[in-house]
N, C-alpha and C positions, 0 to 999 in steps of 0.2 A: 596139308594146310597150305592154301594159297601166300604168295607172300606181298604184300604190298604192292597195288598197282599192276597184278594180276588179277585175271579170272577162277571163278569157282572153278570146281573140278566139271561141270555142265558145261562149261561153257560160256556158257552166258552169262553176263551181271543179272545182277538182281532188279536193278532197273525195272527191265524189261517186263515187270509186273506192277508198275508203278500202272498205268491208264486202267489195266482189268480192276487193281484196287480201287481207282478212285470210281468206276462204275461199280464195285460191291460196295460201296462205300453211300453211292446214291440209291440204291437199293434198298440199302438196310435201315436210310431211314425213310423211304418210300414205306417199307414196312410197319415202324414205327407209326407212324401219322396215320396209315390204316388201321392199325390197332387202337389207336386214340381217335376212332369214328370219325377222322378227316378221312375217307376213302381216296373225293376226288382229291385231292391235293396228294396222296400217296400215290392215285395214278398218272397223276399229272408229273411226279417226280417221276417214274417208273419211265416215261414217256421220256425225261431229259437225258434219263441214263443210257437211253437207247440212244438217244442224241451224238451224246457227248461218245461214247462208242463210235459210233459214226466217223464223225471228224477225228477220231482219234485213229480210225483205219483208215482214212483219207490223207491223213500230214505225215502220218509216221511210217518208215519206212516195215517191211514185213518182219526185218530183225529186232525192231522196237517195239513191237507191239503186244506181242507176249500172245497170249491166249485170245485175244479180240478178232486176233486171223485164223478163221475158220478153214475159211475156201479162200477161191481166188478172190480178189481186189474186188472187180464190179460185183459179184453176185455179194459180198457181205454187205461195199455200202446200198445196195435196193434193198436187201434182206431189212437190214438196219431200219434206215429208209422209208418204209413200208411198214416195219412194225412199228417205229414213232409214230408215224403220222395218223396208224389206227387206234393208237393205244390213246392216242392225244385227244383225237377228233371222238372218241366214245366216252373219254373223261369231260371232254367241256360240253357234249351236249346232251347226256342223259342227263335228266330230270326226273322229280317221283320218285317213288318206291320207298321200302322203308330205307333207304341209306341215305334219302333226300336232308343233306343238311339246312339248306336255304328258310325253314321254320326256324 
């Protein structure tokens, strides 16, 4: 048992899954809002989690970042990056179909 103002026996605080949580956290209710036939608006959320991942492997050093550091530094934030920006740009301009809320 760790004792006050020490480390787990990993090593590491717990912290350190604080930014992965709060992108499961945008996730889950990305999820939600899709099940409740708001699609785009859950892929639009899905879009910020990537985001916010992003700058969160961008400010935070590699030991703070928990699970958001994949690979190295530039290839996550383009990875990131790149999938915001697709996920975002196919949620704001698809139209139609039967998922089309705008009726």
């Amino acid at each position: 048992m760790a004792m006050p103002g020490e480390r787990p026996r990993g090593g590491r605080a717990w912290t350190v899954h604080v930014p992965f949580a709060a992108v499961l956290v945008l996730l889950l209710v990305a999820v939600e809002r899709a099940f409740q036939y708001h699609w785009r608006e859950g892929a639009v959320l899905v879009g910020v989690a990537l985001l916010v991942a992003g700058v969160a492997r961008a400010v935070l050093p590699v030991e703070k970042v928990g699970l958001l550091a994949i690979r190295s530094k530039t290839v996550d934030l383009v990875t990131y990056g790149l999938l915001c920006a697709a996920v975002l740009y196919i949620a704001l301009t698809i139209t139609g179909g039967p998922l089309d809320s705008s009726s």
